[in-house]
N, C-alpha and C positions, 0 to 999 in steps of 0.2 A: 822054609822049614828048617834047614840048616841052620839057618842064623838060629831060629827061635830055639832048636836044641843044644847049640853050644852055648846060650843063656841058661838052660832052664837047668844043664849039667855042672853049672856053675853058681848057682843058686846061691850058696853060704858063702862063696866069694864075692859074689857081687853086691849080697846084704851088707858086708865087715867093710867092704872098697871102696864102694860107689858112696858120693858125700850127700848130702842134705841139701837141700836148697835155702838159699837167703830166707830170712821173713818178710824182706819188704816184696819178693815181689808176691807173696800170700797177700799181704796189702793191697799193692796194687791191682791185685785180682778181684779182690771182694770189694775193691772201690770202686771199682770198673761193672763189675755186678756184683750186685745186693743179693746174700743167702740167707735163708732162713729154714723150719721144719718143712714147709711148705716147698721147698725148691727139688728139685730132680737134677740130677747130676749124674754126668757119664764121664769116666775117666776109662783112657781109650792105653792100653800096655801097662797097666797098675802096678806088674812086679813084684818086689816085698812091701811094697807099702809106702814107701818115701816119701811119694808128695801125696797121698792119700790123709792125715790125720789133721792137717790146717784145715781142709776143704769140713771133716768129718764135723771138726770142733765145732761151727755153725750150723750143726741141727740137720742140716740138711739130705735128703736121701741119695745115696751115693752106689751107683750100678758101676762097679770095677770090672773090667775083662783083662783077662791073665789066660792065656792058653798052655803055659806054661806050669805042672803038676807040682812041681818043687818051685818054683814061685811064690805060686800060689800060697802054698801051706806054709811058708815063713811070714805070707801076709797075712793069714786068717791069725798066727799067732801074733804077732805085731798089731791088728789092729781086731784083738778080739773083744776088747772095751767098748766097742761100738756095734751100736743095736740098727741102727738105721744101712747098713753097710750090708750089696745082695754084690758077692762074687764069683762070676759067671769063668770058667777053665774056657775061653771061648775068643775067637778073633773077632776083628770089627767084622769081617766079612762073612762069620758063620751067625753075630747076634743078630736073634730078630726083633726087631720093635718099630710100634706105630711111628709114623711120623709126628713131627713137632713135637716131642714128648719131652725137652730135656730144656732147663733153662742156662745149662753151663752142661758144654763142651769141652774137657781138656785132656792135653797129651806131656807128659814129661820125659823128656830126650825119649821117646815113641813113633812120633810119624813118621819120622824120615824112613819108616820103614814101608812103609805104604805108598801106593803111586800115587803122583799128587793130585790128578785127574778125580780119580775114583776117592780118595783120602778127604779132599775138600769138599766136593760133592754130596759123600755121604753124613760128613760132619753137617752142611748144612740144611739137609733134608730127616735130621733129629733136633736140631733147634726148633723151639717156638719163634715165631716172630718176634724180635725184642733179644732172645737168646744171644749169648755171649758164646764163643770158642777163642782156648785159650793154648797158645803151643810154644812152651819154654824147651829150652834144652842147654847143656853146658859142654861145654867145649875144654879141653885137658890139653895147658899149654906146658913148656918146657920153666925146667928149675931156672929162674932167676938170678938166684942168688948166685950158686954156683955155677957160674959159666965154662970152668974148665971140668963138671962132668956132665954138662948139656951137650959140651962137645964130643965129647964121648959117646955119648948115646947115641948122638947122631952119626956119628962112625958106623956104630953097630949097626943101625938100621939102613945105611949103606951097605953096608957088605952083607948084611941078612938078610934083607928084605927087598929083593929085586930095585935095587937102586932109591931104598929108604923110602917116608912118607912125605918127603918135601919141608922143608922151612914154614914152622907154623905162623899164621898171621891171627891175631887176634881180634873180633868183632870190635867193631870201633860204631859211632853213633850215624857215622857215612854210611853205614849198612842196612839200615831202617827203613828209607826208601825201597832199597830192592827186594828186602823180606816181606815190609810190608804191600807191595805190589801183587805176592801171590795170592793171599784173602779175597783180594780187590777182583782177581780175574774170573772168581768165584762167583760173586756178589755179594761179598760181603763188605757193610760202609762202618766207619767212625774208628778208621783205626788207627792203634797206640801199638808204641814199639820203646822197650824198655830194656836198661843193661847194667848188669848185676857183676861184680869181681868177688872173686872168692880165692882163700888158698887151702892146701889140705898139705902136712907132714905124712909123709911115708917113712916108714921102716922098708928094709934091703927085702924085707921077707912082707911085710904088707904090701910093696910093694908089686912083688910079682904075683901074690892074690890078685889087683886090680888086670896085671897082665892079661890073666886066665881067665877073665869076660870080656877081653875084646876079641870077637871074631875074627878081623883080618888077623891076629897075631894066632889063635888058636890055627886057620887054617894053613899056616905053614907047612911045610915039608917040617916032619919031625927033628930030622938034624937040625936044620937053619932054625926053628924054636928055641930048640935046647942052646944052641950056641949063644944066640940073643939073648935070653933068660938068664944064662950063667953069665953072658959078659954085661949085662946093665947090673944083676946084681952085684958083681965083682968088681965093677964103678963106683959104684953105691958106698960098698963098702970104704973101699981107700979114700971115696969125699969125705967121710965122717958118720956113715953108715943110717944118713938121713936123707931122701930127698921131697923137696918142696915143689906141688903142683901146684900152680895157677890157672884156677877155674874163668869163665868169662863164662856168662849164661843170660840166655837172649830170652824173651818176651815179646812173643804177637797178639795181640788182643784185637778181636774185632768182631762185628755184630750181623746177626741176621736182621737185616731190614722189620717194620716194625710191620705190617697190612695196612692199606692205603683205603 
C-alpha cells in the first residue's frame, strides 16, 4: 500500500517521466496472440494509460485495474476515445471474475509487484485455455554518453543512499532462459522471450520528476533525498544540463495450455 501511494501521489509525474514502449514489441504481442472485438483482455496495474491504447486499437475489450484514484483519472482522460475500455480503481487481489474469461493477460513494469506464487497462479486461472499472458517491463540504465556525470551520480548514491544501488547490468538475451523458466513453473508452455532498447533525454528538472516515482528514492530520510536530488540535479547541470537514459525492456510471453 505504500508503494501503491507514493505512485498514485505522484501521478502527473509519472505520466510526463515514465517513457512509451517500443511498437515492435505491440507486435510481437498481437503476433503471438490474435485480437479482435471479440477478444477480452485484462491489463493487470494499467496506470495512466501507456501501454493500454496499442492493445485498445484492435477492437478489443479491455478490463484495466488501477487502484490508484489519480491514476486512474489521468487514464480515463488519456484513453477516453475508447468505448470498449471498463476501469476497474481495483487490485488483482480485490477483482473478481469467472475463471477462463480473458484471452490476453498482461502487465507492464506491474508484477513485480505481486508475489510471484499468487501473481502466476492467478494470471492463469483467468486465461482460457489457448490464452496468452504477457509481462514486459523496462529497466532505467545509466547515461552512456556521458561517463564523467554517470560517475557522479553514482557518488551520490553512494553517499545517499545506504551504500548506492550497485553497478547496473543490463538484460542481455542470456537472460531469457531464466525469466523464461518462471511461466514454465506455473504451467505455462510455448514460451518467447524478447528484448527491446530504448533511450529517453532528460532535462535537470524532468529529470527529477522521474526521481519522484521511484519509491526507494521517495522513501528516503528527507535529508538524504533532498541532498541526492540537489546533487544529481547539480551534475546535470555542469554535464550540459541534459541527461540520456537508456531503457532495456524485457518480454515474457507464454501460453495456457490449450484442453486435452
Amino acid at each position: 500500500m505504500e508503494f501503491q501511494r507514493n505512485f498514485d501521489n505522484q501521478a502527473a509525474n509519472y505520466d510526463a517521466a515514465r517513457p512509451e514502449y517500443p511498437g515492435k514489441l505491440y507486435e510481437d504481442i498481437l503476433r503471438y496472440q490474435f485480437l479482435n472485438r471479440e477478444s477480452r483482455v485484462l491489463e493487470i496495474g494499467l496506470g495512466t494509460g501507456k501501454a493500454s491504447g496499442p492493445v485498445l486499437d484492435t477492437g478489443c475489450r479491455l478490463v484495466g485495474l488501477e487502484p490508484g484514484g489519480n491514476l486512474a483519472a489521468l487514464a480515463r482522460q488519456r484513453l477516453a476515445g475508447y468505448g470498449t475500455l471498463t476501469l476497474l480503481e481495483q487490485t488483482l487481489q480485490e477483482y473478481e471474475s469467472p475463471a477462463s474469461a480473458f484471452d490476453l493477460v498482461y502487465a507492464a513494469t506491474a508484477f513485480h509487484w505481486l508475489p510471484e506464487e499468487y501473481g502466476y497462479q492467478r494470471v492463469y486461472d483467468l486465461l482460457r485455455p489457448g490464452g496468452t499472458f504477457a509481462r514486459f517491463a523496462y529497466h532505467a540504465g545509466p547515461d552512456r554518453k556521458r561517463r564523467a556525470l554517470t560517475e557522479e551520480v553514482y557518488e551520490l548514491y553512494r553517499r545517499h543512499m545506504n551504500g548506492g544501488r550497485g553497478e547496473y547490468r543490463p538484460l542481455s538475451p542470456a537472460d531469457g532462459e531464466r525469466l523464461l523458466a518462471i511461466p514454465q513453473r506455473y504451467g505455462f508452455v510455448e514460451p518467447e522471450f524478447h528484448l527491446y532498447e530504448m533511450e529517453k533525454d532528460f532535462t535537470a528538472e524532468e529529470y527529477m520528476a522521474l526521481l519522484q516515482t521511484y519509491p526507494d528514492h521517495m522513501n528516503l530520510p528527507a535529508s538524504s533525498r533532498d541532498q541526492l536530488f540537489q546533487g544529481i540535479y547539480q551534475a546535470i547541470q555542469r554535464h550540459g544540463g541534459v541527461m540520456t537514459v537508456y531503457y532495456t525492456v524485457d518480454l515474457e510471453l507464454a501460453r495456457k495450455p490449450e484442453k486435452r
